[in-house]
N, C-alpha and C positions, 0 to 999 in steps of 0.2 A: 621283054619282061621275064623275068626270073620265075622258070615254071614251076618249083616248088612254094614260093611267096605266091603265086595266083592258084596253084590248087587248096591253099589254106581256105581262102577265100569260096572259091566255087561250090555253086550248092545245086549244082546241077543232080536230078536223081532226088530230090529234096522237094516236099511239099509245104509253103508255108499261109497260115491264114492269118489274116488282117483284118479286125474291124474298121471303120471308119476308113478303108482303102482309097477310095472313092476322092477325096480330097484333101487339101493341106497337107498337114504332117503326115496322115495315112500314106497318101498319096504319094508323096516321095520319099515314106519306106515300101514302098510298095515296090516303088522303081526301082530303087537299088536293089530289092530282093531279085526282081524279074530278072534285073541287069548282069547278077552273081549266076544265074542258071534255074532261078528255081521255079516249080508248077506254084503259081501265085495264084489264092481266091481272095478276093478284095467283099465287104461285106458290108453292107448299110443299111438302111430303109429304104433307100430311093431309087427306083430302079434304073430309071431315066439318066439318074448321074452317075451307075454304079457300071451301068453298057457303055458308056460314052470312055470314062474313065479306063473300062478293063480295053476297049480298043485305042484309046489314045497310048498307052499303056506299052501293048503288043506293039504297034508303030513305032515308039520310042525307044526302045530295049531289042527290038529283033524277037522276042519271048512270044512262042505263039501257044504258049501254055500261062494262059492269060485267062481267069473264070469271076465271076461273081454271083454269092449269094446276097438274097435281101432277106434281114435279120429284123427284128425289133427284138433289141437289152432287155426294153420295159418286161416283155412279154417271155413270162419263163417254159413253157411251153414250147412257144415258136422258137427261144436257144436250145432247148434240147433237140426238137426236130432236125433246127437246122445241121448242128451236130453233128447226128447221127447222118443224116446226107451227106455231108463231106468227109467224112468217115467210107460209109457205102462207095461213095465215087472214086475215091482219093486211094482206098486203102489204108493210110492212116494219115494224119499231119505231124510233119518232123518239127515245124517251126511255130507257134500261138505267137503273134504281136496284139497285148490288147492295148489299141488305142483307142476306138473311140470312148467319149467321158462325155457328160452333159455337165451343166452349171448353173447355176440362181445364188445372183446375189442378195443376200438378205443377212442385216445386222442379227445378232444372236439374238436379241430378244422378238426377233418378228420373225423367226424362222418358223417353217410350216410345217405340221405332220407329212404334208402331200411333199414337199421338198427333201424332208428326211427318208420317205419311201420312194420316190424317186431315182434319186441320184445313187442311193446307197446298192438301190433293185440294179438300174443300167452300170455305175462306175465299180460297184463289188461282187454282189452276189452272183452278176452276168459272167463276169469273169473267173469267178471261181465256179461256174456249172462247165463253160467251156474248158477250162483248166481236168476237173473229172472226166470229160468227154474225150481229150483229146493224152490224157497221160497214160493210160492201158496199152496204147500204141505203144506210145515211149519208148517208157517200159519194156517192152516184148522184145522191142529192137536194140535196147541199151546206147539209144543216142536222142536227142530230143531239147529244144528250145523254149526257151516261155521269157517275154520279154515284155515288165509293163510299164506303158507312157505313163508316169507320173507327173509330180510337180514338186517344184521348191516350197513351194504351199505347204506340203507334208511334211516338212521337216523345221520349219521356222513359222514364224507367222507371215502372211503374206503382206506384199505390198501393198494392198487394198483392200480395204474392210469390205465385211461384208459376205466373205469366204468360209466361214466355219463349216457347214456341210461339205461343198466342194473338199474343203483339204481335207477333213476328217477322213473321208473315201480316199484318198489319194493315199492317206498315211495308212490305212486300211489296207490297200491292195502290196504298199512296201513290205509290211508285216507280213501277209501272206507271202509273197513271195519267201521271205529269208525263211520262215519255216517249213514250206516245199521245198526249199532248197536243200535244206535237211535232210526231210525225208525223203526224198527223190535222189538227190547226188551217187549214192552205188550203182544208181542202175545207168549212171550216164547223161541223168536230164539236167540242163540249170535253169534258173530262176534268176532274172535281176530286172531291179527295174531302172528307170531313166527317170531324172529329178528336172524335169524341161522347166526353163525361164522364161522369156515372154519372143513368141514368135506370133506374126499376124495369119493367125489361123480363123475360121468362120465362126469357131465358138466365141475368140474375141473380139472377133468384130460382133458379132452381136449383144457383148456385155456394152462395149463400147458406145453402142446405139442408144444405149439404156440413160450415158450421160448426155447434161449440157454440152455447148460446142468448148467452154471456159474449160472445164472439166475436162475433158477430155485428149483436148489440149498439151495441160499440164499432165495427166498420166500417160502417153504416148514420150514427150519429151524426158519427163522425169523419170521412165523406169530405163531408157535410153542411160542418162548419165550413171543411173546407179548400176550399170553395168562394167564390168571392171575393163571390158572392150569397146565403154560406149555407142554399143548400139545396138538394134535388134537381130534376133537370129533370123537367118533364111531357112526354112522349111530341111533343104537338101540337107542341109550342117546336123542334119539326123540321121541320115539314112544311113552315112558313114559305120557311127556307134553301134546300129542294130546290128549291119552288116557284119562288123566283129564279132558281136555277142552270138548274131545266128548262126557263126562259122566254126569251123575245126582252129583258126586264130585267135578265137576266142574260148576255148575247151574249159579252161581252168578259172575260169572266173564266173562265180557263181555267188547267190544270196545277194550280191552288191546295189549300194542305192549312188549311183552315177549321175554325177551333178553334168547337162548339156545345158547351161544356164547363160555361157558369156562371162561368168561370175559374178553374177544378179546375185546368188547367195551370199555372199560374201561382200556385198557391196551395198545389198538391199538396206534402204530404211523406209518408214512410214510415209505413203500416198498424203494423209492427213489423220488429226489426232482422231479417235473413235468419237462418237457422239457421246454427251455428257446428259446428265439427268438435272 
């Protein structure tokens, strides 16, 4: 291998933190992070999956700088503590992936207060407390990553009703970023987030659970064809992109909203028409 194209790459010396590390999509950016060199904390609610995961993790990768903290988004409090922990521990963190995101579907007129403070508390406001917590480092060092899992959601309307929260937060955290990216960019740090299309992660299989078998069916197959590669993403087909963005290979691209969709966006049409009055 050509050791100038793999020191681009290497993040060896590099701390990076992951919510939802623990599984799915987390989970295998987590991997590619650990795989590039770097001290990885993976961060969830669940402890039980979050130990299991940081040593499947270390096994996998050779990475024996391999940690997890348990977070709860909800609870803003418990992000600032956790924070400042890995901050104390770490010294600082070079690399923020925020992935994890919660969801509820619910057509716009039967949306909840409890689902607008919800989703908005764990998919935004959590992320932007982490984002304060962790850019003073940055900063200080004049090098620093911040990279958030989005959705296609946020920039179109989605394949499936019943999303207006969900994508609102999603188009929510794209906005933030390009404006940090702003203000951040002299000192070295960038901002970009990843517009993801439909990969079988636990969040959707739990929406999924939510339909009939008919239903379900037909969205599994159909958002398949409206994909411009015909079919769904594998988890891994992520970890690649972070891997750029969190690297010295990726230096110069900053504010950007990065469609990893298959070309779902571009291909997307309507699940079914909205409900009628």
């Amino acid at each position: 291998m050509n050791k100038d194209a793999f020191n681009k790459f290497n993040l060896s010396g590099k701390t990076a933190f992951v919510t939802g590390g623990g599984t799915g999509l987390g989970y295998a950016i987590s991997k590619g992070l650990a795989g590039s060199g770097a001290q990885v904390v993976i961060a969830a609610r669940r402890e039980s999956v979050l130990r299991e995961a940081a040593e499947k993790l270390s096994s996998e990768t050779g990475n024996r700088h391999v940690r997890y903290k348990q977070i709860d988004l909800a609870d803003r409090e418990n992000v600032r503590q956790v924070a400042a922990e890995v901050i104390s521990e770490a010294g600082s963190v070079d690399i923020f992936v925020a992935n994890a995101a919660q969801e509820k579907m619910q057509l716009v007129d039967d949306i909840t207060d409890e689902a607008i403070d919800r989703l908005m508390q764990v998919n935004v406001a959590a992320n932007m407390a982490l984002v304060r917590a962790f850019l003073p480092g940055m900063r200080a060092q004049k090098w620093g990553r911040v990279i958030m899992i989005s959705s296609v959601g946020s920039i179109r309307a989605a394949g499936r009703v019943g999303m207006a929260v969900y994508s609102s937060s999603k188009a929510a955290l794209n906005s933030f970023a390009r404006v940090a990216a702003a203000d951040a960019g002299h000192d070295g740090v960038t901002f970009n987030t990843l517009n993801l299309g439909m990969y079988m992660t636990e969040i959707f299989e739990a929406s999924l659970a939510e339909m009939d078998s008919k239903v379900r069916e037909s969205t599994l197959t159909k958002f398949a064809e409206n994909t411009a590669l015909g079919r769904w993403g594998d988890c891994s087909e992520v970890s690649g992109v972070v891997q750029l963005l969190a690297s010295n290979a990726g230096s110069y691209i900053t504010g950007a909203d990065i469609p990893v969709d298959g070309g779902l966006s571009i291909m997307m049409s309507p699940m079914r028409k909205a409900r009628s009055t």
